[in-house]
C-alpha positions in Angstrom: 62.1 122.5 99.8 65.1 122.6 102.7 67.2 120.4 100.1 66.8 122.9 97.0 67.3 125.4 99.4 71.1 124.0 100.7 71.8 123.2 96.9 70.9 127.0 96.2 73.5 128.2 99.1 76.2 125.2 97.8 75.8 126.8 94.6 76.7 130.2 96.0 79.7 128.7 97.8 80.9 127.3 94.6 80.7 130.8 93.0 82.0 132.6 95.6 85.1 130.0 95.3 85.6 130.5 91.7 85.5 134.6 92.3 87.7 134.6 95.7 90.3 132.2 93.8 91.2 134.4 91.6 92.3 136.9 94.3 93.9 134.0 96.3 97.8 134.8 96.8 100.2 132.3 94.8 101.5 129.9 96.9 105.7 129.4 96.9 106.6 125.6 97.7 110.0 124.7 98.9 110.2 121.4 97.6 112.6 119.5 100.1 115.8 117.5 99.0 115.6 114.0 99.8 119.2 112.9 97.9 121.7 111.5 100.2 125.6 110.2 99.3 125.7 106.4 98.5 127.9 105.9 101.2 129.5 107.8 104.4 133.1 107.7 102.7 134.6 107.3 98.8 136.4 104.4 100.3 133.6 102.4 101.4 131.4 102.9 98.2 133.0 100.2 96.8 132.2 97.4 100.0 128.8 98.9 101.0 126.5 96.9 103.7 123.4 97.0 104.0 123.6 95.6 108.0 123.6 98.5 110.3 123.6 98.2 113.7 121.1 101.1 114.3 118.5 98.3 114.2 119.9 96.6 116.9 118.0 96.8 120.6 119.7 98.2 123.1 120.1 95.3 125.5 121.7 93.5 122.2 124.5 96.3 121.4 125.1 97.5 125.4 125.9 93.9 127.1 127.3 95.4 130.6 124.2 94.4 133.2 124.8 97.2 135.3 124.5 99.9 132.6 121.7 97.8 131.2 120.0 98.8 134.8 121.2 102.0 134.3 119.3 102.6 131.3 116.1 100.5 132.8 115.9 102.7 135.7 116.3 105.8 133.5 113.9 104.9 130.7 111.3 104.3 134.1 112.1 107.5 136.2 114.0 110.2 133.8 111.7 113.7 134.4 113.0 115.1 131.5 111.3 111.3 129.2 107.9 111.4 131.5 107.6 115.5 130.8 107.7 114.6 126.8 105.3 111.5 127.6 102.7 113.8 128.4 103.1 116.3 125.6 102.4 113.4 123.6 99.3 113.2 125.5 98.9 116.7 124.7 98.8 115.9 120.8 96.8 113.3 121.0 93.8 115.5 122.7 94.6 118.2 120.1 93.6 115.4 118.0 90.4 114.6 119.5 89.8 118.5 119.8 90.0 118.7 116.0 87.7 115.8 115.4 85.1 117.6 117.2 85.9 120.9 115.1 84.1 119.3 112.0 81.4 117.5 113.7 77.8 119.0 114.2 77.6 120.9 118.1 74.2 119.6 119.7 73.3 120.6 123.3 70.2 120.5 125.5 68.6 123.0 126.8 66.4 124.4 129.1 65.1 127.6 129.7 62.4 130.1 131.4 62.6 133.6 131.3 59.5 136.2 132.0 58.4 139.4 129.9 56.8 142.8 130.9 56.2 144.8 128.0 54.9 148.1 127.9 51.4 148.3 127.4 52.1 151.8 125.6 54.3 149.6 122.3 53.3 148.0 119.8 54.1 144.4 121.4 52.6 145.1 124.1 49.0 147.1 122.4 48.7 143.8 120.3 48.6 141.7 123.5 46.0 143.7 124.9 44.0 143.0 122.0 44.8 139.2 121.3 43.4 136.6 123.6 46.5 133.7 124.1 43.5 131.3 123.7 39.5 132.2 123.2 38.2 133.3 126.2 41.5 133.4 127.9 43.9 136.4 127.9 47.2 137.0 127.3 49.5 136.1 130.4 50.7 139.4 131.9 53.5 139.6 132.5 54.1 136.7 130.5 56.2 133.6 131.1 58.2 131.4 128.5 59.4 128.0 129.6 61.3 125.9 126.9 63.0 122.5 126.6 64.3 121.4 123.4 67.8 120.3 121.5 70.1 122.5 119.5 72.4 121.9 116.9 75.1 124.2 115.0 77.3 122.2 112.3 79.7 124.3 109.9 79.5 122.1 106.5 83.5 121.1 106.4 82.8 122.5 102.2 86.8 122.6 101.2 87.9 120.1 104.2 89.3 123.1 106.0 88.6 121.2 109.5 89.6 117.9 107.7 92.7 118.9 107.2 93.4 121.1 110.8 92.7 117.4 112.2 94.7 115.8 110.1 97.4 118.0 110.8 97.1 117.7 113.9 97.4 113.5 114.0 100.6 113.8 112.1 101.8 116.3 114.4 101.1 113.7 117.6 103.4 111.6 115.2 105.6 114.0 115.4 105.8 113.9 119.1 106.0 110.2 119.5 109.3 110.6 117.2 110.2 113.3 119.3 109.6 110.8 122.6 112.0 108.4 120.6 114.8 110.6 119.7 114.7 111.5 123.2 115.0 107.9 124.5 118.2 107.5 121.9 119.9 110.5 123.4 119.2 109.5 127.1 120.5 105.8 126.5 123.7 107.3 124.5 124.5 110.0 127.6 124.1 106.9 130.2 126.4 105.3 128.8 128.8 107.5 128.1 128.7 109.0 131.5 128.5 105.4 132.4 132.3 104.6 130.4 133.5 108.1 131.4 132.8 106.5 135.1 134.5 103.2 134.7 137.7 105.8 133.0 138.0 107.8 136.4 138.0 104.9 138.7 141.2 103.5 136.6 142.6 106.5 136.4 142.3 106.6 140.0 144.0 103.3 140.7 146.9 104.3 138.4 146.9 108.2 140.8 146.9 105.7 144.1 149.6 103.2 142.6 151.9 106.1 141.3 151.9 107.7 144.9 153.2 104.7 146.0 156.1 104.5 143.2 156.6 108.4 144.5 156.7 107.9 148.4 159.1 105.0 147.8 161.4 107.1 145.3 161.0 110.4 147.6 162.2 107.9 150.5 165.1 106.8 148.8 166.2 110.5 148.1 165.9 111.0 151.5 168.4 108.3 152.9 170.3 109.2 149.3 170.6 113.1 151.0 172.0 111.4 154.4 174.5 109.9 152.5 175.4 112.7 151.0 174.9 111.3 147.2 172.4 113.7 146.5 171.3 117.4 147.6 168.0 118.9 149.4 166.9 120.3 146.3 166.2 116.5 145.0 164.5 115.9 148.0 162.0 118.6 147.8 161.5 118.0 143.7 160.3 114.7 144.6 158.3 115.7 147.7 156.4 118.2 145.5 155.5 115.4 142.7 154.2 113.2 145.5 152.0 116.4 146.4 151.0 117.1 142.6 150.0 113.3 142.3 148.1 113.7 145.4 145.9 116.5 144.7 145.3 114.7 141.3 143.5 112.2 143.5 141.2 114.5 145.1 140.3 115.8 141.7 139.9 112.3 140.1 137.7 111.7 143.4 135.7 114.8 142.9 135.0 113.9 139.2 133.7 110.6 140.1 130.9 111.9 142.7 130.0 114.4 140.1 129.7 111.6 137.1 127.8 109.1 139.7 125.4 111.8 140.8 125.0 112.6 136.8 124.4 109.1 136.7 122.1 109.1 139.1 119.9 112.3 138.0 119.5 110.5 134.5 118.1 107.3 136.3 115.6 109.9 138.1 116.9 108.9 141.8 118.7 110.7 144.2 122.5 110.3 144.6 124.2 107.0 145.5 126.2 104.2 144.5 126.7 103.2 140.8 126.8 99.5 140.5 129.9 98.7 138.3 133.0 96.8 137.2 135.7 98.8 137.1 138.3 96.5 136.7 137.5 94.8 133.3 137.3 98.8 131.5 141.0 98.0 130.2 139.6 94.9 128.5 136.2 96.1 126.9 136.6 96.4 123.5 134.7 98.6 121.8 131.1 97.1 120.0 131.6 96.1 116.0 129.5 98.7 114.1 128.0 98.2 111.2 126.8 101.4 109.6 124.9 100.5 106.2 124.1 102.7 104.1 123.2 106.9 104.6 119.6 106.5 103.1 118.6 104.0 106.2 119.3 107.3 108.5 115.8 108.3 106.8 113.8 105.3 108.7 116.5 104.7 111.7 116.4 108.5 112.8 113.5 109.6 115.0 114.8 113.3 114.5 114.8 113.0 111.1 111.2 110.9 110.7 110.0 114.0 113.3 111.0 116.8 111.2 109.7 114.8 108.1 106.0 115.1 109.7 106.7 118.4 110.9 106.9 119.3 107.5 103.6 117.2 106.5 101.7 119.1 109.0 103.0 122.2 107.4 101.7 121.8 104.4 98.8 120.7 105.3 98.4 124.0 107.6 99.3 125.8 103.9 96.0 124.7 102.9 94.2 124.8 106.2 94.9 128.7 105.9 94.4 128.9 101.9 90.7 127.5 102.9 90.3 131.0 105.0 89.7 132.7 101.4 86.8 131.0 101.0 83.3 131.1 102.2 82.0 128.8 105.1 78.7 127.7 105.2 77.0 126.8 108.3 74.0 125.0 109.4 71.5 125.7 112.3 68.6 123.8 114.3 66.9 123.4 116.9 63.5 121.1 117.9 61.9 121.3 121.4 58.5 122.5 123.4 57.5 126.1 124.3 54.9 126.9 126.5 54.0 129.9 129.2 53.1 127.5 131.2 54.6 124.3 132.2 51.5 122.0 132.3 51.3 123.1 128.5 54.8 121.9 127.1 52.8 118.3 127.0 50.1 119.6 124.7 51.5 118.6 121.6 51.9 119.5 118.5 51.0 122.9 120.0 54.0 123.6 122.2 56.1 122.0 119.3 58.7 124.7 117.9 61.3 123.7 115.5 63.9 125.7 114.1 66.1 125.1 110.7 68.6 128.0 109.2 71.5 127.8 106.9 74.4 131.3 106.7 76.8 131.5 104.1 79.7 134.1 104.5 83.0 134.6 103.2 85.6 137.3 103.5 85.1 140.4 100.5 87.0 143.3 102.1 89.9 143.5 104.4 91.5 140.3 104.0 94.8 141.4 105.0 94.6 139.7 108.5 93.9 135.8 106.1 96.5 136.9 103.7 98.9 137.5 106.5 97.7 134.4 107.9 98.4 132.5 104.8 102.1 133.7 104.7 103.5 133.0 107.9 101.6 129.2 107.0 103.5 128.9 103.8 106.8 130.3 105.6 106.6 127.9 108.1 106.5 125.2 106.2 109.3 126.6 104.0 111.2 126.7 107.4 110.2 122.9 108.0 111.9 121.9 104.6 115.2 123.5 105.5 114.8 122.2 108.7 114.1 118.4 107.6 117.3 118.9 105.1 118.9 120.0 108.3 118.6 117.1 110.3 119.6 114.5 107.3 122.6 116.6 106.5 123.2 116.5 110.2 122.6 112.9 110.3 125.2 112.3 107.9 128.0 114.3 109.2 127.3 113.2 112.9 127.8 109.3 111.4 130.9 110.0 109.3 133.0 111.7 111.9 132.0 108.7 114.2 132.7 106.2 111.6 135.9 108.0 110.8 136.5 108.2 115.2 136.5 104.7 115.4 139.0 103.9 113.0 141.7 106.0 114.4 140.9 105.7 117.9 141.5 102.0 117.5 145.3 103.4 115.9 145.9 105.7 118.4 145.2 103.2 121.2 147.5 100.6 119.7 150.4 103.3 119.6 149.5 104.7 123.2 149.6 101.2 124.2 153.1 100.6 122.9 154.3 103.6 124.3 152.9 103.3 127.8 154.9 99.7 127.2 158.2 101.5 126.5 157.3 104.3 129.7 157.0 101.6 132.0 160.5 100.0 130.9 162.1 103.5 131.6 160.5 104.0 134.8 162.7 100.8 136.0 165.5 101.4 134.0 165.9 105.3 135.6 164.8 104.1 139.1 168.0 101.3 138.9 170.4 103.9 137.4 169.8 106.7 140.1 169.7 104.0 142.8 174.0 103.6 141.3 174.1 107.3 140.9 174.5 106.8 137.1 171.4 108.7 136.3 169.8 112.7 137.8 167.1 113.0 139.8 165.2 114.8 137.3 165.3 112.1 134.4 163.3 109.8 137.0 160.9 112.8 137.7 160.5 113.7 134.1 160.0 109.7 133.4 156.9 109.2 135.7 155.7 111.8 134.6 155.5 111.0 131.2 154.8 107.5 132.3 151.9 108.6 134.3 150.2 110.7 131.8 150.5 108.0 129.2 148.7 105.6 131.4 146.1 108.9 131.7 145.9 109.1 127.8 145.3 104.6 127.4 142.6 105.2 129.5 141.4 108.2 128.2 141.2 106.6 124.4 139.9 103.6 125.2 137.0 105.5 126.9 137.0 107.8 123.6 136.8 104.7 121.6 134.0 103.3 123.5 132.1 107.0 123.9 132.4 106.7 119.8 130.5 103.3 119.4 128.0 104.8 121.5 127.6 108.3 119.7 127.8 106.0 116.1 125.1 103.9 117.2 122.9 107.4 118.8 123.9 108.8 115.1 122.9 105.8 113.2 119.3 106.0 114.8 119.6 102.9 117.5 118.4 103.1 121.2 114.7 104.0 120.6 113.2 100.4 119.6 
């Protein structure tokens, strides 16, 4: 009899889903692109590679040990990574809270409650009149103890909680790729801060060796003005470039506490020294990349892979929230003892009460708050198309320019190089010519300068070079494994 009874209300269910279907809204799907260019240039279509260097580890592509620390430390201690360790935690109890959703709810109970009834209603003029037992009247007022199990299960009919669980499993996938993309970008900022470290401290022995140069050209001016072979005015000129030079060390100084304590808040400590070898930066050469082929960003990106099952989730919440139209069926039961007394909640099967009910209901009128529901669901996961196109397209771009960096870095520092050669030269050959009096004070000014902020600009591309090995290897998806 219960089983022809829950085929009779499945039955209903199935007609109410025929009727309420017909009123469902259409549902828009933005299909998302997946096409992407056979290469990152016209140029290298023709030699393409499959080898990319996104795969690599991290300890394979960075070599240095002390940014290889660096990046240990950090990976142990940055807030910003243990923060996003526990969303994933988060996720993963949504999951477990979803499970639970589509599962039948059973609790234990006890309970015992009295009842004084009016003798002058109709509950209370039929317990006047009916003994509780023959020869034994009717408790007054009466008592009710109970102790039983109880169970509420909503029949999961169109997979509506199914789905909300699976939903929310991909979108704990989602936050593990999140955790991962997170890990690229921390590694890549390390060690860029890292190069940009090893760049100032150079810079700064170049500031500290150029003072000398100055004091020793400023005292020869002097003893030049004694002799009368030159005027105050060249005296002061130099003075004030030893001064300029100077204060360029204090800045140069400044920048490298703030880079080390940068440093240092990425590795989760508090401010000290940076282990580092400062002294072989001239002679790093930047890490051979290999950057394969643009449809590898789809499995080497964690943001992409992250917005990819965003954009699952979404569409599964697009049917999560088209299952709203329909009607839910749920069951209820509930099996225990019942007595006014509790030396009679033993006296079986008398005291047994059971307890067995099945509700079907679905939404007829005023369906404007589902149907509003049902929008934003298919709008969102609209959005998360564009938004997974986004970060391909982004992927793409960010790989090419890097590709294309590396190139011409690797040009430019060849040409800087030559003409830091060709400063250097100058410097001697105007320091020898005013030392005769065949050349003015302000070509050896003008010459250390220009010889001093080509050094600046060397150092400056090589640690542009090396910042764009790093940022191609963040961009090709590498860092994370």
């Amino acid at each position: 009899m219960l089983k022809k009874r829950l085929y009779q209300c499945l039955g209903a269910a199935s007609l109410a889903l025929a009727l309420g279907a017909c009123k469902t809204p259409e549902l828009v799907v933005k299909n998302e692109s997946r096409n992407a260019p056979a290469s990152y240039s016209t140029a290298a279509a023709a030699a393409l590679d499959s080898t990319n260097t996104g795969r690599l580890q991290w300890k394979q592509f960075f070599t240095d040990p002390n940014l290889q620390g660096l990046i240990e430390t950090a990976l142990q201690n940055n807030q910003e990574l243990n923060i996003t360790l526990q969303e994933i935690e988060i996720a993963r109890n949504e999951i477990r809270a979803r499970q639970g959703e589509y599962l039948p709810f059973v609790r234990l109970g006890a309970r015992a409650d009295v009842e004084k009834v009016g003798k002058y209603t109709l509950q209370g003029a039929t317990e006047e009149n009916i003994d509780i037992k023959e020869g034994r009247r009717t408790p007054d007022p009466l008592t009710n103890f109970q102790l039983g199990a109880f169970a509420t299960w909503e029949v999961d009919i169109w997979h509506k909680l199914r789905n909300a669980k699976k939903a929310a499993a991909i979108r704990y996938l989602a936050t593990v790729e999140g955790k991962n993309f997170m890990v690229t970008n921390l590694i890549a900022e390390i060690a860029n801060s890292y190069y940009e470290l090893l760049a100032y401290d150079n810079q700064l022995t170049i500031v500290k060796q150029n003072i000398g140069i100055q004091s020793n050209a400023l005292e020869l001016v002097k003893f030049q003005k004694e002799s009368a072979r030159t005027t105050e005015l060249a005296v002061k000129r130099f003075e004030a470039q030893v001064q300029h030079t100077r204060a360029l060390q204090f800045k140069l100084q400044q920048s490298i506490v703030e880079t080390e304590n940068r440093l240092n808040y990425l590795a989760g400590r508090y401010p000290q020294p940076v282990a580092r070898n400062a002294q072989a930066f001239n002679d790093r050469l930047p890490a051979t990349i290999q950057a394969g082929s643009p449809a590898q960003l789809l499995a080497n990106r964690p943001d992409i892979r992250q917005a990819e099952q965003q954009l699952a989730a979404a569409k599964i919440d697009v049917q999560v929230a088209r299952a709203n139209f329909y009607p839910s069926l749920g069951l209820t039961g509930g099996v225990g003892l019942a007595a006014f007394t509790p030396g009679l909640l033993v006296s079986s099967p008398q005291s047994l009460l059971y307890a067995l009910g099945a509700d079907l209901a679905g939404p007829l009128f005023n369906r404007n708050g589902i149907k509003a529901f049902y929008y934003n669901a298919n709008a969102l996961q609209t959005q998360a198309a564009y938004r997974y196109e986004k970060s391909v397209l982004n992927a793409y771009v960010e790989v090419s320019n890097q590709v294309s960096s590396i190139s011409n870095l690797a040009q430019s520092y060849d040409a800087k190089a030559r003409e830091v050669a060709a400063l250097n030269q100058s410097v001697e050959i105007s320091n020898s010519l005013f030392r005769y009096a065949r050349a003015d004070y302000t070509e050896v000014l003008f010459t250390q300068r220009e010889a001093l902020e080509s050094k600046f600009d060397l150092i400056e591309t090589r640690m542009q070079q090396l910042n764009a090995s790093v940022n191609v290897y963040r961009a090709l998806g590498g860092g994370w494994k």
